[in-house]
C-alpha positions as CSV (number, residue, x, y, z in Angstrom):
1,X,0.0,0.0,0.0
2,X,1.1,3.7,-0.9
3,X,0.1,6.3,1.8
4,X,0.6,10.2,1.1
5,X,0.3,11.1,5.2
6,X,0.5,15.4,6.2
7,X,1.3,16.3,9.5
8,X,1.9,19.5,11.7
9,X,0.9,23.0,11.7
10,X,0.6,25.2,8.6
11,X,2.0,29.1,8.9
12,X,0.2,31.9,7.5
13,X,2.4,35.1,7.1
14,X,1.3,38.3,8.6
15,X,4.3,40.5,7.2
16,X,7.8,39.0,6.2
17,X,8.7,38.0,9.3
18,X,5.7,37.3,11.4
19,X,3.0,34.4,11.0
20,X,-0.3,32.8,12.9
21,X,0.5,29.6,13.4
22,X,-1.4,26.7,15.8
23,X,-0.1,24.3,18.4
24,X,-0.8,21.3,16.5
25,X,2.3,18.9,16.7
26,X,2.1,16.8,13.9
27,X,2.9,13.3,16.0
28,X,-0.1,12.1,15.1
29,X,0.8,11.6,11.7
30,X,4.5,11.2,12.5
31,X,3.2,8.3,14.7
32,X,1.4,6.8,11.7
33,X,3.8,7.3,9.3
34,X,6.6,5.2,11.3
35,X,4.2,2.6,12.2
36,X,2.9,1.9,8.1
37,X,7.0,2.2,7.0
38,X,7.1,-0.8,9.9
39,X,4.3,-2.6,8.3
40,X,6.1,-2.2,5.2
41,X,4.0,0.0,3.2
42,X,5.4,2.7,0.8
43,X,5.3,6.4,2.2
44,X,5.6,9.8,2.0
45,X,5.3,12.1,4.7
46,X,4.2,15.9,4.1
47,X,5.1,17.4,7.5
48,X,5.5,20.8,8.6
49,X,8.8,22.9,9.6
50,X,8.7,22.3,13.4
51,X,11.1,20.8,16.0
52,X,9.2,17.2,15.6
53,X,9.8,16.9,11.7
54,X,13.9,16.2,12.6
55,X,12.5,12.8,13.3
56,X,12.5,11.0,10.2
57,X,11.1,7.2,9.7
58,X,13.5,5.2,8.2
59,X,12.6,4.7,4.7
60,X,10.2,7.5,4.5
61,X,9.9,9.9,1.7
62,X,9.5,13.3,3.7
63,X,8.9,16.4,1.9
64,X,8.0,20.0,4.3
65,X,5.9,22.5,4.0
66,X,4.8,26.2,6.1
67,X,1.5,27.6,4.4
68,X,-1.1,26.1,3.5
69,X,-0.3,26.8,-0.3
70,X,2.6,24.5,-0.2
71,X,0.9,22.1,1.5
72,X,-1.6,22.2,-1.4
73,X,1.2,22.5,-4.0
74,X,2.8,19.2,-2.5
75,X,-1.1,17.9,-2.4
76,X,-1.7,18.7,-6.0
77,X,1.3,17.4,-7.4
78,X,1.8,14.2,-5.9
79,X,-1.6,12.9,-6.6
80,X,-1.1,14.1,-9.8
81,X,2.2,12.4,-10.7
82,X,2.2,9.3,-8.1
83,X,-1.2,9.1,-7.1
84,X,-0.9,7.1,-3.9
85,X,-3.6,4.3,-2.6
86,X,-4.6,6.2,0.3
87,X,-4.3,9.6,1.5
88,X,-4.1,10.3,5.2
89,X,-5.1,14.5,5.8
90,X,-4.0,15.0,9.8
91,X,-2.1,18.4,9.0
92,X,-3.6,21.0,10.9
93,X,-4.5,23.4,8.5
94,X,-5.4,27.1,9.7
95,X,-8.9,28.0,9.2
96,X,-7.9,31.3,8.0
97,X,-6.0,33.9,6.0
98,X,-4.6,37.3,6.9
99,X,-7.1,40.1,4.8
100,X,-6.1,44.1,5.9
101,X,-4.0,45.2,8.3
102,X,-4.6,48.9,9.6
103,X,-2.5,50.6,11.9
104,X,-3.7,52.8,15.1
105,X,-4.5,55.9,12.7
106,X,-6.7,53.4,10.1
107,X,-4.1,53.4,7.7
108,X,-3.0,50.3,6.0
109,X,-0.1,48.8,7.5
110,X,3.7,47.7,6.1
111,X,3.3,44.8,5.1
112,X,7.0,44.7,5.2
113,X,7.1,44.7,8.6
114,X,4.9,46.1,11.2
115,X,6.3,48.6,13.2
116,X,5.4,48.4,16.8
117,X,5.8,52.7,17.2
118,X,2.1,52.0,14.6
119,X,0.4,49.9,17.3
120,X,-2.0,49.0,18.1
121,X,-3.5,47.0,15.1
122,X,-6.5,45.8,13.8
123,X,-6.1,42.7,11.6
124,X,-8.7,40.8,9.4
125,X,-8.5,37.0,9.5
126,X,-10.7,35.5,6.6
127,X,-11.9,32.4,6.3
128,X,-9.3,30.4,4.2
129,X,-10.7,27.4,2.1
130,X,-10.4,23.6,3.2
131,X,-6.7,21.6,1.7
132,X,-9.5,18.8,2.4
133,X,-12.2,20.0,0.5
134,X,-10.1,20.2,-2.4
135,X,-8.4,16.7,-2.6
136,X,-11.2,15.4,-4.4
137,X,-13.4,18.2,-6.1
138,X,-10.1,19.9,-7.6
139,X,-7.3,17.8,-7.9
140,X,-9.5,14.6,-8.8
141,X,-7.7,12.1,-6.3
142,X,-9.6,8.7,-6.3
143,X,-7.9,6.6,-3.9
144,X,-9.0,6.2,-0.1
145,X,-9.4,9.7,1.8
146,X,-8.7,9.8,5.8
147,X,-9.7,13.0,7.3
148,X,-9.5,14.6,11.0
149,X,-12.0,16.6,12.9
150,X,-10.9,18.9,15.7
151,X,-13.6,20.1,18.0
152,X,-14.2,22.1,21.4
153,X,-17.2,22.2,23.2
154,X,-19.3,19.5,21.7
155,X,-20.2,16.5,23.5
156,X,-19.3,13.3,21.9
157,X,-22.8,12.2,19.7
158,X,-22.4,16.3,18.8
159,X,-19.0,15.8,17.5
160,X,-19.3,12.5,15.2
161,X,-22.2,14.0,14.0
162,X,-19.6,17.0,12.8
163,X,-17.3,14.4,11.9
164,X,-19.4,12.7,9.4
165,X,-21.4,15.6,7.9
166,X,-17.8,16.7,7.1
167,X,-16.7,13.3,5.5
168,X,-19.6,12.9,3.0
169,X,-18.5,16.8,2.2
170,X,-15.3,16.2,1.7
171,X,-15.9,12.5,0.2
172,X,-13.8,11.1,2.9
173,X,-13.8,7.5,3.5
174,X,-12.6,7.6,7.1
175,X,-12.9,10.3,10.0
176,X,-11.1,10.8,13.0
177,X,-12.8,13.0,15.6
178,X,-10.9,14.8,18.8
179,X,-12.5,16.6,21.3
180,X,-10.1,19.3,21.9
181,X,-10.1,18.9,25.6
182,X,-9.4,14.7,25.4
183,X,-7.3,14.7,22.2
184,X,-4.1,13.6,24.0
185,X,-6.1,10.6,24.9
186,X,-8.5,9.7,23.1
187,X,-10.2,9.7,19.4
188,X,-13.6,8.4,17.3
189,X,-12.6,6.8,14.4
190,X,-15.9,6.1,11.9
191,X,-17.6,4.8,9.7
192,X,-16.6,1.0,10.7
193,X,-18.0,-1.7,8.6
194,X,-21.2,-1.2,11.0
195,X,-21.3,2.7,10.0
196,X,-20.5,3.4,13.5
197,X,-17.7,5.6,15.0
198,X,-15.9,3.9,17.6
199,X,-13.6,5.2,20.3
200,X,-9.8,4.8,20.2
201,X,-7.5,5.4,23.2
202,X,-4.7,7.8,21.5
203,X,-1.7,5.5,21.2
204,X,-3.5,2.9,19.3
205,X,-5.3,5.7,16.9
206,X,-2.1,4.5,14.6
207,X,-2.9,1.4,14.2
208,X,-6.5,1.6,13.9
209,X,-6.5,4.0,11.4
210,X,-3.8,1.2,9.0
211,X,-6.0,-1.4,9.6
212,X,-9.1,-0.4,9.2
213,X,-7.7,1.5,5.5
214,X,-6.0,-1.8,4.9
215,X,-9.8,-3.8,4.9
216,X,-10.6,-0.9,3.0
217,X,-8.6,-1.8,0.2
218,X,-9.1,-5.9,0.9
């Protein structure tokens, strides 16, 4: 089996030298990665620039990115040229982009560099569109599809609903759910071959998420 896994945080620039950024670590997907190069399957690993990617699986094809474009642009042109069997999507991509920046007078700022003698300032974040949505609708990939769904404040029926109506969206074959507040330990990993969503404890999310691709492809 050929896996195409992304992993870590994406960076969208506010001026040259500044960017909003999340906390995501990518392990997830380094995790996975490590554990299908152990089961002998063929991967490459789209990971951020972050402390964790200096941890490479042996016999892994990593390739980084920072923004979300060149997370696309790696997206786009693998499936393109080596369409892989399955595509896992745990990258945490931001939500948004950076739209005007004014300074404390209302004037558009540097977008150089902000100078801090200008502050404070107001900055628009727009809502950025979905690497996801995009996999299949744009760049016409037709192998398996594993998403992830990150949630706060939802309790657990709330969030698989969210998990799903975002997998037949996205045409998804397989979602993984987080609550924000028990991601470190657990997950909801869904439809199973009896169209349920079942719970995972986090260090066997890995493995779950192989096999249940692998009687996917059966």
């Amino acid at each position: 089996m050929r896996l195409l896994i992304t992993a870590g945080p994406t960076c969208v620039p506010i001026d040259s030298v500044r960017v909003i950024t999340n906390l995501a670590s990518g392990k997830t997907g380094l995790a996975i990665a490590s554990l299908a190069v152990a089961r002998g399957y063929q991967v490459t690993l789209l990971t951020a620039r972050m402390p964790d990617a200096s941890f490479t699986p042996p016999g892994c094809d990593v390739r980084t990115f920072s923004t979300p474009d060149d997370l696309g642009d790696l997206l786009a042109g693998a499936i393109k040229l080596e369409p892989p069997d399955a595509i896992i999507h745990s990258a945490a991509v931001s939500d948004f982009t950076v739209g005007t920046i004014l300074d404390a007078r209302g004037h558009p700022a540097d977008s150089a560099k902000l100078d801090s003698a200008n502050a404070p300032f107001h900055l628009e974040l727009v809502r950025a569109p979905k690497v996801i949505d995009k996999i299949r609708k744009d760049w016409g990939f037709r192998g398996l599809l594993v998403g992830f769904k990150l949630e706060s404040g939802l309790d657990t029926p709330a969030l698989i609903r969210e998990a799903e109506i975002t997998r037949q969206r996205t045409g998804a074959d397989l979602m993984v759910a987080n609550h924000h507040q028990t991601a470190s330990q657990e997950a909801f990993i869904g439809p199973g071959a009896d169209q349920s969503y079942h719970r995972v404890e986090r260090s066997l999310l890995p493995g779950a998420v192989l096999t249940m691709l692998k009687n996917k492809l059966a």
